[in-house]
N, C-alpha and C positions, 0 to 999 in steps of 0.2 A: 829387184823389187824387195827382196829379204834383207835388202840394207833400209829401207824403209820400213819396212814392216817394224822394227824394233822401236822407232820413238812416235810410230803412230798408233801402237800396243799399247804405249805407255803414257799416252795421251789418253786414249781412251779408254783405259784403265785410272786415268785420275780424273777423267771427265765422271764416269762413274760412280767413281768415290767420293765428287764431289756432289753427285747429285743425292747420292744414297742418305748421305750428311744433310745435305740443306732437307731431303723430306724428313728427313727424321730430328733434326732441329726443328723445323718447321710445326712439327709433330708436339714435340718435346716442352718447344719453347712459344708456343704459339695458342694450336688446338688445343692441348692440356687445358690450358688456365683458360683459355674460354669456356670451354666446356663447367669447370669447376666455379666461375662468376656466374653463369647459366645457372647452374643448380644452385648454388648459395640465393641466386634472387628469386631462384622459384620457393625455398624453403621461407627466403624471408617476407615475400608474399602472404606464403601460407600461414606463419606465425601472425603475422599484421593481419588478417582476414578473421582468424581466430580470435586473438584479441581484441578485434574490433566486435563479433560476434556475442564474446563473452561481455564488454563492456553493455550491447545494445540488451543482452537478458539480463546482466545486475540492472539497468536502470529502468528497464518493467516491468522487475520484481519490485523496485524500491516504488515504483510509478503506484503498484498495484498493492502494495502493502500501505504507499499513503492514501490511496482512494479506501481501502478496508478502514483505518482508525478513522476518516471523515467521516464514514457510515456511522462507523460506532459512537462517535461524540454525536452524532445526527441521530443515534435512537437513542441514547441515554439523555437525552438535551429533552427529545420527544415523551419520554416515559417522565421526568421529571418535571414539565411543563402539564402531562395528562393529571398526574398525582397532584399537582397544585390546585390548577383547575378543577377538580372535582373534589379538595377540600376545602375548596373556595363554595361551589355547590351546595356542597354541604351546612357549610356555616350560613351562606343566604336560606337555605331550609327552615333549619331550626329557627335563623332570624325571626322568619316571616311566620311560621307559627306561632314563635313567643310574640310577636306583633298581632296577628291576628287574637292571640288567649288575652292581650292585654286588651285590647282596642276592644274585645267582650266584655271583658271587668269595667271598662271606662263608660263603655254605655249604660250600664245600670246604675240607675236612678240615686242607689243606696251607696255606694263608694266611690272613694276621692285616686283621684291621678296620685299621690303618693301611695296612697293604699293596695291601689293596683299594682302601680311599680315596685311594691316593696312582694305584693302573695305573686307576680307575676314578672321577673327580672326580662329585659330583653338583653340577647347575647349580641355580639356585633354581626355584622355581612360580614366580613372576612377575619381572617386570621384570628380566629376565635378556636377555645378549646372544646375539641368532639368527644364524644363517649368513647371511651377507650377501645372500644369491640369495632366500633367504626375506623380509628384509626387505627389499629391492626390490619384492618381489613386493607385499607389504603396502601398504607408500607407494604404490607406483603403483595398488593397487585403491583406494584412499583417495582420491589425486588425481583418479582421473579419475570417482569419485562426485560430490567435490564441485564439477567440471567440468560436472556433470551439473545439479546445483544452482545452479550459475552460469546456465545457459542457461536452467533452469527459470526463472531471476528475472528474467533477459531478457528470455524470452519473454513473462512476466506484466505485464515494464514497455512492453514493446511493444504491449501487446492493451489495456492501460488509457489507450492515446493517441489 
């Protein structure tokens, strides 16, 4: 039996060696790089997940920065529509006064329609020139809306950071 014993030793002494090899190839040449394509696509995931993240907040800051200048051209548009408008008011005012001061001078018996038009001018309804103290008064409620709208946009670009 000791005459067998020697190449069945050495049999299973290279059966051994060969198994020891293949797991450790296996190991080596196998589980290694799995494991390492594993993590590289977990990592690249996370990058992609990230970047897609950071692209969805630029464009709802860009979204929320263009909805702020809309506001703003929407109250300066508004403040410069109001300012028209009420020096448009203004001019129908005076209008109608100097038409009423005329339309008295025209009724009396004693003076002529040039005579009136001349002691009593009418100004136009619109786009006509106001007393300086009034249109002061105009521009500066103007300015200091759209001052108002300034700070609105401000503030909007401040809160979107």
């Amino acid at each position: 039996m000791l005459k067998h014993a020697d190449p069945i030793l050495k049999l299973c002494l290279a059966l051994g060696a060969l198994m020891g090899g293949a797991g450790v190839g296996y190991y080596c040449g196998i589980y290694l790089p799995a494991q390492d394509i594993h993590q590289q696509t977990l990592a690249m995931a996370e990058k992609q997940s990230k970047a897609a993240e950071q692209s969805r907040a630029l464009a709802e800051r860009a979204r929320r920065e263009q909805e702020a200048q809309a506001a703003y051209g929407q109250c300066t548009d508004s403040a410069e529509s109001a300012y028209r408008q009420r020096w448009t008011q203004a001019c129908q005012a005076m209008h109608d006064a100097d038409q009423a001061a005329f339309d008295d001078c025209a009724d009396d018996l004693f003076s002529t329609r040039s005579g009136c038009l001349a002691k009593h001018p009418i100004r136009p309804a619109q786009d006509c020139a106001l007393p300086s103290q009034t249109a002061q008064s105009l521009s500066a409620a103007r300015d200091q809306r759209k001052a108002q709208c300034a700070a609105q946009l401000q503030s909007a670009q401040r809160g979107g950071q």
